[in-house]
C-alpha positions as CSV (number, residue, x, y, z in Angstrom):
1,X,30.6,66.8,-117.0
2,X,33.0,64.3,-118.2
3,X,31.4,60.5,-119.3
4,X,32.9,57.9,-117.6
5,X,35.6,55.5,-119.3
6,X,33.5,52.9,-120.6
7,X,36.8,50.5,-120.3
8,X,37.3,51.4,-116.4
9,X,35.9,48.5,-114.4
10,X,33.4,49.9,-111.3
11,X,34.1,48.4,-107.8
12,X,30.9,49.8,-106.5
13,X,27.2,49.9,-107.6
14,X,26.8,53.1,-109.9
15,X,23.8,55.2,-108.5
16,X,22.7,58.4,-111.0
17,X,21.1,61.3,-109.1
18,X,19.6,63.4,-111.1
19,X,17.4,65.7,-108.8
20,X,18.8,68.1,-105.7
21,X,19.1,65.5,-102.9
22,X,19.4,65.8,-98.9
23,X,23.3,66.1,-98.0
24,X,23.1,63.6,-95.6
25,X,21.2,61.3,-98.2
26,X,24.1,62.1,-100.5
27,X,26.6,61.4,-97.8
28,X,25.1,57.8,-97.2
29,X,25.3,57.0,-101.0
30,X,29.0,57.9,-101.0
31,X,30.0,55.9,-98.2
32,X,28.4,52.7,-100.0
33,X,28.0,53.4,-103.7
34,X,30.1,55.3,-106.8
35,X,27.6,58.5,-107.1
36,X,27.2,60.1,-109.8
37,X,25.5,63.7,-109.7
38,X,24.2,64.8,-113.1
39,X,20.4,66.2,-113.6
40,X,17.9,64.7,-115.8
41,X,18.3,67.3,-118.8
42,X,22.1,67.4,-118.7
43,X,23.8,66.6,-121.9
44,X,25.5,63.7,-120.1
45,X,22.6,62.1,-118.9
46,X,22.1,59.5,-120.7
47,X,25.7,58.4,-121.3
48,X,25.6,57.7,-117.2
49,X,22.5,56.4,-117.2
50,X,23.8,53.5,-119.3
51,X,25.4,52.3,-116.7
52,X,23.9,53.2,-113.5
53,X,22.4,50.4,-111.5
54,X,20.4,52.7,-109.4
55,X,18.2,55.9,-110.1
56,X,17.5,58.5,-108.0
57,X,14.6,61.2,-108.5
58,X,12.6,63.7,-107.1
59,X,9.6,65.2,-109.0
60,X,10.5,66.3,-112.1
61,X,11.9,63.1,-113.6
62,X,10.1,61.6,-115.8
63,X,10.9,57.9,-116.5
64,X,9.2,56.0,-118.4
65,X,9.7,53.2,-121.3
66,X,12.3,55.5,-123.6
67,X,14.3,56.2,-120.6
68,X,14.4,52.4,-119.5
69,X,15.5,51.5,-123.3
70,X,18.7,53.2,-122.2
71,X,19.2,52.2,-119.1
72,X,20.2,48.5,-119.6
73,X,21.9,47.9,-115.8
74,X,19.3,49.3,-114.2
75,X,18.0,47.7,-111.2
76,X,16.3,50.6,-109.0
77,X,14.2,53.7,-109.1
78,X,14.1,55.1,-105.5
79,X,12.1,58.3,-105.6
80,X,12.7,60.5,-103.1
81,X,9.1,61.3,-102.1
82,X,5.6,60.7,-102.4
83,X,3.7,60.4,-105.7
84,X,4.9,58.0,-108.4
85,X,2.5,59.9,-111.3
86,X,6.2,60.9,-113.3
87,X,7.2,56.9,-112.9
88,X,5.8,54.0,-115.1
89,X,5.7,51.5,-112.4
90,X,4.9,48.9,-114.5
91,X,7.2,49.6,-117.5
92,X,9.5,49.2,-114.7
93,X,8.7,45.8,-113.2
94,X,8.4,44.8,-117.2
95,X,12.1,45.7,-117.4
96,X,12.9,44.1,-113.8
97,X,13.4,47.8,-112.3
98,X,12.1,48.0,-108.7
99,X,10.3,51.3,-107.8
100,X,10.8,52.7,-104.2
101,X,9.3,56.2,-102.5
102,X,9.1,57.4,-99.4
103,X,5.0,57.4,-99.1
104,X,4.6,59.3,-95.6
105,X,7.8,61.7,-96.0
106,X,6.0,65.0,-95.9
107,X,2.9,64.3,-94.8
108,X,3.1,67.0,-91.6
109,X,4.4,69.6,-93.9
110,X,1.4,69.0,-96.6
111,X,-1.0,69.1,-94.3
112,X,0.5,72.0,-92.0
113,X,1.1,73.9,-95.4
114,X,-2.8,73.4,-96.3
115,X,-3.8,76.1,-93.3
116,X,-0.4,78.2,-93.5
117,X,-2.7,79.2,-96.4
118,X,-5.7,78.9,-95.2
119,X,-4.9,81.4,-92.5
120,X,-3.4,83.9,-95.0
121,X,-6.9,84.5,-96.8
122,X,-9.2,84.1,-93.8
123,X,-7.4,85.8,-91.0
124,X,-5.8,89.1,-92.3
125,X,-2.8,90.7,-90.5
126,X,-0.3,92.4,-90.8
127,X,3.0,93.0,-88.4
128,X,3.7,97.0,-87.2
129,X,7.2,98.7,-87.7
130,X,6.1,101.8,-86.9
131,X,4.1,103.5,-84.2
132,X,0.7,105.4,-85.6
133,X,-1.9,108.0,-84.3
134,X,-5.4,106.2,-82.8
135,X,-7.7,106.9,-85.9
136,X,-5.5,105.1,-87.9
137,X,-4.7,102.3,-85.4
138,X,-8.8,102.0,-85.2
139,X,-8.8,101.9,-89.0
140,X,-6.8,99.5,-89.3
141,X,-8.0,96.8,-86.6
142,X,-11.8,97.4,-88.2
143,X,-10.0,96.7,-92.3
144,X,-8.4,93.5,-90.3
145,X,-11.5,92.0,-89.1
146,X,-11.8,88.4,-90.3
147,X,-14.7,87.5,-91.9
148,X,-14.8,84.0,-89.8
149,X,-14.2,82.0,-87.6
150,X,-12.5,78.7,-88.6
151,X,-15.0,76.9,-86.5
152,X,-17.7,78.4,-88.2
153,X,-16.8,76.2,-91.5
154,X,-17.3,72.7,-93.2
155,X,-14.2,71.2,-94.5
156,X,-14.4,68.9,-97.1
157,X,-11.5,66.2,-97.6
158,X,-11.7,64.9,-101.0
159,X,-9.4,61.6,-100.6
160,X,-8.7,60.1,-97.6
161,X,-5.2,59.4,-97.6
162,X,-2.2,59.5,-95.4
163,X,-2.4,63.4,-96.1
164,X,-6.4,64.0,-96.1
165,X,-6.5,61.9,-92.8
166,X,-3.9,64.2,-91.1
167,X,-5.3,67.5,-92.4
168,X,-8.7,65.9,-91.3
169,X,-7.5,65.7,-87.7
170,X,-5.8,69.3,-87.8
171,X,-9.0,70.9,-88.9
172,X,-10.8,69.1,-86.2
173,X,-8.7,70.6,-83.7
174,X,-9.9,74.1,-84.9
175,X,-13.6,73.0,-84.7
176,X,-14.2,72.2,-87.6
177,X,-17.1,70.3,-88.7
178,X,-15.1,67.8,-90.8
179,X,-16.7,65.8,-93.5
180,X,-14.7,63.5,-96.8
181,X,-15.1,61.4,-100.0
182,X,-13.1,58.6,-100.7
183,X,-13.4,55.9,-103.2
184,X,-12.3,53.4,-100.6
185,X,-13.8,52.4,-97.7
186,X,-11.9,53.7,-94.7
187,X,-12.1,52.2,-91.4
188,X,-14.0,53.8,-88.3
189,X,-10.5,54.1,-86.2
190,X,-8.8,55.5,-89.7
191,X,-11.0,58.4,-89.9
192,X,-9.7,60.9,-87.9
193,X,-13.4,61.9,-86.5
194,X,-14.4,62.8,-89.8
195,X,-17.2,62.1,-91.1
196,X,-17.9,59.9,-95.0
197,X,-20.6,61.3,-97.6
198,X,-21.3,61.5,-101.4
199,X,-19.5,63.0,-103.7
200,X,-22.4,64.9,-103.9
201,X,-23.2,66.0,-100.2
202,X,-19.0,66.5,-99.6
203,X,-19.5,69.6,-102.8
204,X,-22.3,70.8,-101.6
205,X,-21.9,71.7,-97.8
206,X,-18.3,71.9,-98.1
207,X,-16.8,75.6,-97.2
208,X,-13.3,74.8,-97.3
209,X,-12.8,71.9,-100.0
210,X,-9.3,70.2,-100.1
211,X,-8.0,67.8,-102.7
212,X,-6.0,64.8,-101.8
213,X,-6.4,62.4,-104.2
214,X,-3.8,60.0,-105.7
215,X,-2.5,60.5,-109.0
216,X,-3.7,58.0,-111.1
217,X,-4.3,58.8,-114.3
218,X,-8.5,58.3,-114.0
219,X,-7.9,61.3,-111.7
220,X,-6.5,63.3,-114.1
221,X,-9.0,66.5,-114.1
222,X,-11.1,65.3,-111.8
223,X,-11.6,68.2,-110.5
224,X,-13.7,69.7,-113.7
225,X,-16.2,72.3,-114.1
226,X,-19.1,70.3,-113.3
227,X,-17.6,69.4,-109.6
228,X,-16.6,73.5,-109.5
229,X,-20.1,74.0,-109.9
230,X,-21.5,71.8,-107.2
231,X,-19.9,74.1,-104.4
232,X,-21.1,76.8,-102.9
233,X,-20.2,80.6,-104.6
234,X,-17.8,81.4,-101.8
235,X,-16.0,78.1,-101.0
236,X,-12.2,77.8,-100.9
237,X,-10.5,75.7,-102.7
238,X,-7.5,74.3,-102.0
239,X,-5.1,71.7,-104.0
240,X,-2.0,70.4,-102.6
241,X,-2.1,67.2,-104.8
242,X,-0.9,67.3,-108.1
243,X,-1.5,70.6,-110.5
244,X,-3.1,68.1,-113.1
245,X,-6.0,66.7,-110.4
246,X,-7.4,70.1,-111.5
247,X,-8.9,71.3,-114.7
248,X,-7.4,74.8,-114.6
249,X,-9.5,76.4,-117.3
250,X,-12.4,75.3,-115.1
251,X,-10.9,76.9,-112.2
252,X,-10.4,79.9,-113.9
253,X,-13.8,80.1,-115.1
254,X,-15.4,79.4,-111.9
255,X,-13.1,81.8,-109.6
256,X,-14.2,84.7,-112.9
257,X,-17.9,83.9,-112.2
258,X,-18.1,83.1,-108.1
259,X,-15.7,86.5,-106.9
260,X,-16.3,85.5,-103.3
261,X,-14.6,82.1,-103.7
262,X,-10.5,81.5,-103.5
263,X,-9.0,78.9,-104.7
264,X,-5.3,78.2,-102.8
265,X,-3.2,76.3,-105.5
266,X,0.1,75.2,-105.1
267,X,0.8,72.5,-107.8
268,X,0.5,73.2,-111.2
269,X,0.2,71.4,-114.9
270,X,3.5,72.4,-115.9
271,X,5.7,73.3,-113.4
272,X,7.3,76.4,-113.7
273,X,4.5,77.7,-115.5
274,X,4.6,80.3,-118.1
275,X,3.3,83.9,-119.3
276,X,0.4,82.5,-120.7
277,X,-1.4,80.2,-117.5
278,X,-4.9,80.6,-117.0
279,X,-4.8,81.6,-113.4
280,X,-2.5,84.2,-113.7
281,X,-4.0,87.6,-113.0
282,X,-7.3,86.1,-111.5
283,X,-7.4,88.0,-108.0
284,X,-9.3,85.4,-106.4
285,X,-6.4,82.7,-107.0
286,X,-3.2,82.6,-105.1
287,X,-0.9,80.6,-106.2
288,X,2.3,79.0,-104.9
289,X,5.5,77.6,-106.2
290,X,5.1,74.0,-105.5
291,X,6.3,74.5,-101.8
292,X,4.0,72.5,-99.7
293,X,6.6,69.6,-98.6
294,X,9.4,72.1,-98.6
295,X,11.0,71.9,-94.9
296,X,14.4,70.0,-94.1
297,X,12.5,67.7,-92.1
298,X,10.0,66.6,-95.1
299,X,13.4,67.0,-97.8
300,X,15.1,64.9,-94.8
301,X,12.6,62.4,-94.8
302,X,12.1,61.9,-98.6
303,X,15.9,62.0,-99.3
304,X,15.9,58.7,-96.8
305,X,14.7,56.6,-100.0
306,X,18.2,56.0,-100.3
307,X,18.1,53.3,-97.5
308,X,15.9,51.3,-99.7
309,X,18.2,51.9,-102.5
310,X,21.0,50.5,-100.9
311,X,18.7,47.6,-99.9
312,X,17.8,46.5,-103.2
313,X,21.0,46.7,-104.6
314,X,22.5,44.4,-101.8
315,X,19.8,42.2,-102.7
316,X,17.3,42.6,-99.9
317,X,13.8,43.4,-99.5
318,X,13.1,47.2,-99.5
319,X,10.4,48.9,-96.6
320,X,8.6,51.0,-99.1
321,X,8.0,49.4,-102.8
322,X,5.8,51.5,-104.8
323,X,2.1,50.1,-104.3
């Protein structure tokens, strides 16, 4: 990629995007803005960063106080989804950077994600291409027998969020007795029928526990071993936060000793991770690429932060600062 001519005056606002983007996002910036395409870890990166006004991320970003150092015109971080952990948010407002997200993006595809998995480990199946004799056809409906019913289970909701609220209601629609822990008090009408207990009581009776707690950094490994060892051998455990809300050499430990419990774990600490991860190999974990928000409606929806790009570069109040 060529640097720009640091003599060539710009007519519009420079915006840097450094992360794969919606094309109809894209197309909006374009129509408004001089855009700039060049990832984060591109040797040009930080000779455009100099002079963008505007930044535009998705998750694996990270800025932070050395990246704002160099980013002198910078007026803007609009990150096109959810969680702000990769962002200093306050190194930000030091340097007069606003931060924007899209908060309730891909809420529907977190939550609809959460029992895509869950049905994969408690409902086995599988699809027939060919015909087969009636022993075998017996056989197989007997190996295919789920162990239970989704209505048979407690789920626990560990953070009541936008996310934990909506996965709340969706396991209350199979039945579910649905219980949750959250820091903050919640509202009766915000609860989605579910009911608030203790730390304690939400570890203990849970069957199916999910995590969906923010990402701030007293939450870093909160799950730990002694929280793994409050829940019951054969619970399933299910994080579609943030890969550090876990302790993973916990997890690893706990899934070794409790063989009846799964744990469904789609974020990781790092992303890709390597050879050497700790819940590699474990045949009670299953593990995902990071692909709980991935539909074009939630990529849609997050690529939208553009709109409150644009905003704050004309000089207006954005919808969604970062909190």
């Amino acid at each position: 990629m060529t640097p720009p001519d640091s003599g060539t005056e710009r007519p519009r606002h420079l915006v840097l995007q450094c992360e794969d983007l919606n094309p109809h996002a894209q197309t909006f910036l374009r129509d408004r803005c001089e855009l700039v395409v060049c990832r984060f870890d591109d040797p040009g990166f930080e000779v455009w960063l100099a002079k963008a006004e505007a930044l535009v991320v998705r998750t694996y970003t990270r800025v932070d106080k050395a990246l704002l150092a160099k980013a002198p015109n910078l007026r803007v971080v609009g990150r096109a989804g959810v969680g702000l952990d990769r962002i200093d948010v306050a190194a930000c407002r030091a340097h007069g950077v606003q931060v924007v997200h899209t908060p309730d993006a891909n809420t529907v595809a977190v939550a609809e994600y959460v029992f895509a998995m869950l049905h994969d480990v408690m409902r086995p199946r599988m699809f027939l291409e060919t015909p087969m004799p009636t022993d075998k056809w017996n056989l197989l409906r007997r190996e295919l027998e789920a162990p239970r019913q989704f209505s048979e289970l407690t789920f626990g909701v560990l953070g009541m969020g936008r996310i934990g609220k909506r996965v709340a209601r969706m396991a209350r629609g199979y039945d579910m007795r649905v219980i949750y822990h959250d820091v903050a008090e919640i509202p009766p009408e915000d609860r989605a029928d579910a009911t608030p207990v203790p730390l304690d009581e939400l570890l203990e009776k849970c069957d199916v526990l999910s995590i969906h707690i923010d990402t701030r950094p007293s939450n870093r490994r909160f799950v730990n071993a002694e929280i793994l060892g409050r829940l019951k051998k054969t619970a399933i455990v299910v994080n579609t936060s943030r890969g550090f809300i876990v302790d993973e050499i916990a997890l690893a430990d706990w899934l070794r000793t409790n063989e009846q419990a799964t744990a469904l774990i789609d974020v990781h600490d790092p992303e890709p991770f390597d050879e050497l991860y700790c819940l590699l190999g474990i045949k009670n974990a299953h593990l995902s690429p990071h692909i709980a928000a991935s539909t074009v409606t939630a990529h849609e929806n997050m690529g939208w932060v553009v709109r409150d790009v644009w905003r704050v570069l004309r000089g207006e109040t954005p919808r969604y600062p970062a909190p």
